[in-house]
PAMARBA-320287 format. One record per residue (C-alpha): x, y, z. Coordinates in steps of 0.1 Angstrom, whole numbers, plus 5000, padded with zeros to 4 digits. Example, Ala and Ser with C-alpha at 12.3 -4.5 7.8 and 13.67 -1.06 7.14 Angstrom:
% residues 2
{east->5123&north->4955&up->5078} $
{east->5137&north->4989&up->5071} $
//
This chain:
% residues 227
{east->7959&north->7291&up->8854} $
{east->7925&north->7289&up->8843} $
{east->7915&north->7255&up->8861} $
{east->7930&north->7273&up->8895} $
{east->7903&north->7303&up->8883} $
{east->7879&north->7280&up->8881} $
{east->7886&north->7263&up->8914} $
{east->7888&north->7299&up->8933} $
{east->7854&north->7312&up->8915} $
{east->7834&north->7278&up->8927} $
{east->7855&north->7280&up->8964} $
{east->7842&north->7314&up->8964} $
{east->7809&north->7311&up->8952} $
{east->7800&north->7283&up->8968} $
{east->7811&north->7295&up->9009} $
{east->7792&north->7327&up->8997} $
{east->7761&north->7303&up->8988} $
{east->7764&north->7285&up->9020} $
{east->7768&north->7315&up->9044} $
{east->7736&north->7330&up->9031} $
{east->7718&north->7298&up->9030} $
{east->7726&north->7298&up->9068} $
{east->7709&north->7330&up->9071} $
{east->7675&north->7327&up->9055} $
{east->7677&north->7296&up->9075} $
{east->7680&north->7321&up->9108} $
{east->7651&north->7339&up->9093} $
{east->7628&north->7311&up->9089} $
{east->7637&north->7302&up->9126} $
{east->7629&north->7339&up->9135} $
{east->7601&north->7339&up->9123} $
{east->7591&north->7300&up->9138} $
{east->7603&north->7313&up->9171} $
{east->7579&north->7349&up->9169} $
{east->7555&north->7326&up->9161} $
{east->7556&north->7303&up->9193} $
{east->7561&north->7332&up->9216} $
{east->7529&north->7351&up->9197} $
{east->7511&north->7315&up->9207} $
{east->7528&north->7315&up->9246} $
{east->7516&north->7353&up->9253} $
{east->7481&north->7344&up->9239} $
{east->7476&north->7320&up->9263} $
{east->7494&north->7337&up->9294} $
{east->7470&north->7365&up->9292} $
{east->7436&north->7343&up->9283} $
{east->7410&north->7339&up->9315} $
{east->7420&north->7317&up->9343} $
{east->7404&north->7284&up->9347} $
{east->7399&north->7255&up->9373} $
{east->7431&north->7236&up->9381} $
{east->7429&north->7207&up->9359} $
{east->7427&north->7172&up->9377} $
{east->7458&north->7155&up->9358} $
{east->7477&north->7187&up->9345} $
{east->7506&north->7176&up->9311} $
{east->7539&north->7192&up->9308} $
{east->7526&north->7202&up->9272} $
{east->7492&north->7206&up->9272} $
{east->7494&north->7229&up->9298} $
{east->7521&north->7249&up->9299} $
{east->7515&north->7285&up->9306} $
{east->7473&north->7277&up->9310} $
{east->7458&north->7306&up->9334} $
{east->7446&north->7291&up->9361} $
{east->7426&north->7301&up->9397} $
{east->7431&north->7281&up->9430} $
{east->7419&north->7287&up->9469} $
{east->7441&north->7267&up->9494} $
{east->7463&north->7268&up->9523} $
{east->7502&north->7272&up->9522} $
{east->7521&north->7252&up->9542} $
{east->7556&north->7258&up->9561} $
{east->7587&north->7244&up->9549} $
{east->7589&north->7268&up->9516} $
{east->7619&north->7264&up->9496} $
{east->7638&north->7295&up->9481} $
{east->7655&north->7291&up->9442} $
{east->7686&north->7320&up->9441} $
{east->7679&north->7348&up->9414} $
{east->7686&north->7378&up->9408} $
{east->7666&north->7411&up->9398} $
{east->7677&north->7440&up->9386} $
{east->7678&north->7471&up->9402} $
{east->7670&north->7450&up->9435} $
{east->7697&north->7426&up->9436} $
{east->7701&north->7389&up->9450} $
{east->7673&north->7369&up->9463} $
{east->7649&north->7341&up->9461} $
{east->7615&north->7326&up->9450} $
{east->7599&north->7310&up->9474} $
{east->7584&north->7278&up->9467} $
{east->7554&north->7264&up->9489} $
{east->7530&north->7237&up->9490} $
{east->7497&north->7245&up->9488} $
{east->7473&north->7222&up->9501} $
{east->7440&north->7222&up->9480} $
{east->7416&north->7198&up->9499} $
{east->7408&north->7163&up->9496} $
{east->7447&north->7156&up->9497} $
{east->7461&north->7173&up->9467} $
{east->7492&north->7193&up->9473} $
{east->7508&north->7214&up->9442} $
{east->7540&north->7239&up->9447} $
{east->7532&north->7278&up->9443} $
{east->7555&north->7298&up->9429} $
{east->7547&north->7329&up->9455} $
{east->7577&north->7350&up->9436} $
{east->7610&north->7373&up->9451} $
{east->7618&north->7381&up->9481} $
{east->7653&north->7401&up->9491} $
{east->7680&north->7375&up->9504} $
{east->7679&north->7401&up->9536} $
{east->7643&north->7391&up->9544} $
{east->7649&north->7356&up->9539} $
{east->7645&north->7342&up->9574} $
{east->7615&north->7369&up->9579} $
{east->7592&north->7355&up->9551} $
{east->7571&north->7321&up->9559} $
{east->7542&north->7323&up->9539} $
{east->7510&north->7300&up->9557} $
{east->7471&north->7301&up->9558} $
{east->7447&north->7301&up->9533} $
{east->7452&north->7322&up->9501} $
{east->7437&north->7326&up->9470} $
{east->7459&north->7328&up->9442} $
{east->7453&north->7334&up->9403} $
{east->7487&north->7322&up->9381} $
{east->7501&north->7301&up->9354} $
{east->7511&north->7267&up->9352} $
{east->7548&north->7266&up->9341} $
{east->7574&north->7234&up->9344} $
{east->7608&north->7259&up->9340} $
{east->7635&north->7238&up->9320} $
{east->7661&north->7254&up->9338} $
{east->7683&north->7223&up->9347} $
{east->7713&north->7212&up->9329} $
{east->7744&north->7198&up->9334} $
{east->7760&north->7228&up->9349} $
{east->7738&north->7234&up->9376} $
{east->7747&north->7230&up->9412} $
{east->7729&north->7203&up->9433} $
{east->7707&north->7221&up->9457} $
{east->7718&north->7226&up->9496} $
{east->7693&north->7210&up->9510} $
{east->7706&north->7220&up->9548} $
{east->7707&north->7255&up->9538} $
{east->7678&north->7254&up->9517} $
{east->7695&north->7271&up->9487} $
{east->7683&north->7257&up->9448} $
{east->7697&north->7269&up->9417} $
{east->7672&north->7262&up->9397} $
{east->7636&north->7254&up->9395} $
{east->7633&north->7218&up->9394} $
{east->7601&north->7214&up->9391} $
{east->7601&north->7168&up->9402} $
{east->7628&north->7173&up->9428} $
{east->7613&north->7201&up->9446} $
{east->7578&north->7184&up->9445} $
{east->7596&north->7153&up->9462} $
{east->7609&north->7172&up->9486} $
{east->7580&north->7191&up->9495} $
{east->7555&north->7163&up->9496} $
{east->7533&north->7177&up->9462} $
{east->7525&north->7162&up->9429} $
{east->7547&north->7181&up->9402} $
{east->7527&north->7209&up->9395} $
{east->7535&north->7242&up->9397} $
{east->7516&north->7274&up->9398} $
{east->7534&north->7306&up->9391} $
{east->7513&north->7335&up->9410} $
{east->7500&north->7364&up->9393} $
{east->7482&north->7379&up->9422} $
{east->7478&north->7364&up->9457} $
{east->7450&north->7373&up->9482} $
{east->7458&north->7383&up->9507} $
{east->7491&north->7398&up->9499} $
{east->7523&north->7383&up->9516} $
{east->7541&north->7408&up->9529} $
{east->7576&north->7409&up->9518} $
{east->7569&north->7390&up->9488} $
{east->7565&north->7400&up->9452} $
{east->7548&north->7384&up->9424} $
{east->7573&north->7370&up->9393} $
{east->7546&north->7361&up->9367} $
{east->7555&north->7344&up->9339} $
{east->7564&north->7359&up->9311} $
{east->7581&north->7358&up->9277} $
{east->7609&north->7382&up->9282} $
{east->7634&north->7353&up->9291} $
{east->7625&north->7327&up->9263} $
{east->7656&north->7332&up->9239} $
{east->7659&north->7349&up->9206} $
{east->7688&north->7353&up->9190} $
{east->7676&north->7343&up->9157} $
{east->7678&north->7376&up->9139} $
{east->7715&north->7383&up->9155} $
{east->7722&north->7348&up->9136} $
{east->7711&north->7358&up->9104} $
{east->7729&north->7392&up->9102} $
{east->7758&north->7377&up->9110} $
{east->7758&north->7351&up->9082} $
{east->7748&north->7377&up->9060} $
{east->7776&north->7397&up->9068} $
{east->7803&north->7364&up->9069} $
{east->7786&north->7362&up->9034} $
{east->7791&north->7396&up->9023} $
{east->7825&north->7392&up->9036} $
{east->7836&north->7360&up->9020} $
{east->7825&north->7371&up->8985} $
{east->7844&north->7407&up->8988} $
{east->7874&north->7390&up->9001} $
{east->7873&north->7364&up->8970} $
{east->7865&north->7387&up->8946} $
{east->7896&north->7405&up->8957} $
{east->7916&north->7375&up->8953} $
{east->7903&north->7364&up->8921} $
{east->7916&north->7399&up->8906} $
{east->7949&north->7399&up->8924} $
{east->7959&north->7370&up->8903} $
{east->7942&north->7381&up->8873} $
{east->7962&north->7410&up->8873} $
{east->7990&north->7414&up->8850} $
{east->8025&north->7408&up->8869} $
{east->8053&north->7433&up->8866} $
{east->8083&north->7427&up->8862} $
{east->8114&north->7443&up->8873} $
//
C-alpha cells in the first residue's frame, strides 16, 4: 500500500513538474520571440538607404531601402486575401535599375476584379523593405504559370521567371501612385506568436494534473467501508 503511495505521489509530482517546466519554457520563448520582433520593427521603421550592391537573406532582411527605376510588363500576381476586401493579388514586377540590374517590387493588392486592368510600367520611384517571405512549404501548390496564379511568394522562382536577381523590395510608398494598386508594407502583425497561449496552457494541464492526483491519492487513502 505504501510503495503504490509512493509510486502515485512521484507519478504525480513529477507530470506536475514537467508540465510547468514546459511553461516557463513558453515564457522564455515569449519573451525571445517579443524580443526579435522589438529588433524587426526597429529596423522596418529606421531611414531608407541605397539598395545595397550584393543584398544577404540575413543581413538584410527588413533594411529600409530607396530605389528610382522603371517597371517592366510581365508582373506576376501571388493570391491573398484581405479582409474586409476579399480575394486578390500582389503584383510582382521587375524593376529595372540601370546598368543591367533588375530586382522584383513587391507593388502590393490589387482586387482579383481588376486583375487584367492593372499593368504597372515606367519609371517610379519607390521607398520599401527588403523582405525574402518564407512562405513555401511542402503544402503549397506549384504556381500556374499559364494563368499566372502563385501561392506563395517565392522569392528564387519568381526572380527566374521574371529575369531579376532574387531581391525583393516590398513598397511602402510608390511615386507616382499606380492606380488600382495598394501598398502591403511589411509588417510584424503576421510573424507568429503563440508563445504565451503555450504557456497558459501547460500551466493549466499542470494545475490540472496535480488536482486530479491529489484526488486520487486521497481516494485510496480513504478508509473503505464495508457493508
Amino acid at each position: 500500500m505504501m510503495r503504490r503511495t509512493l509510486f502515485l505521489l512521484i507519478v504525480g509530482l513529477g507530470g506536475a513538474a514537467i508540465l510547468l517546466a514546459l511553461g516557463v519554457w513558453q515564457v522564455q520563448r515569449l519573451a525571445w520571440k517579443q524580443q526579435i520582433i522589438q529588433t524587426i520593427e526597429s529596423r522596418i521603421a529606421a531611414d531608407p538607404v541605397a539598395l545595397p550592391a550584393a543584398p544577404d537573406a540575413e543581413a538584410d532582411a527588413y533594411r529600409p531601402v530607396a530605389v528610382q527605376g522603371t517597371l517592366g510588363t510581365g508582373a506576376l500576381h501571388v493570391l491573398v486575401s484581405q479582409k474586409e476586401t476579399g480575394a486578390g493579388y500582389r503584383v510582382i514586377a521587375p524593376l529595372s535599375l540601370g546598368e543591367g540590374r533588375m530586382i522584383m517590387a513587391d507593388l502590393g493588392f490589387v482586387l482579383a476584379a481588376d486583375k487584367a486592368s492593372v499593368a504597372p510600367s515606367g519609371p517610379v520611384t519607390l521607398t520599401g523593405n527588403l523582405q525574402w517571405p518564407q512562405e513555401v512549404d511542402g503544402f503549397t501548390p506549384a504556381p500556374d504559370i499559364q494563368g499566372n496564379i502563385w501561392f506563395a511568394r517565392d522569392v528564387p522562382a519568381m526572380a527566374e521567371v521574371l529575369g531579376t536577381e532574387p531581391t525583393l523590395v516590398v513598397a511602402r510608398r510608390i511615386e507616382p501612385a499606380i492606380a488600382g494598386l495598394s501598398p502591403l508594407p511589411v509588417a510584424t502583425a503576421r510573424i507568429p506568436n503563440d508563445h504565451l497561449q503555450y504557456a497558459i496552457t501547460w500551466f493549466s494541464l499542470a494545475a490540472i494534473w496535480l488536482a486530479m492526483s491529489i484526488m486520487f491519492l486521497r481516494r485510496r487513502r480513504a478508509p473503505q467501508t464495508k457493508g
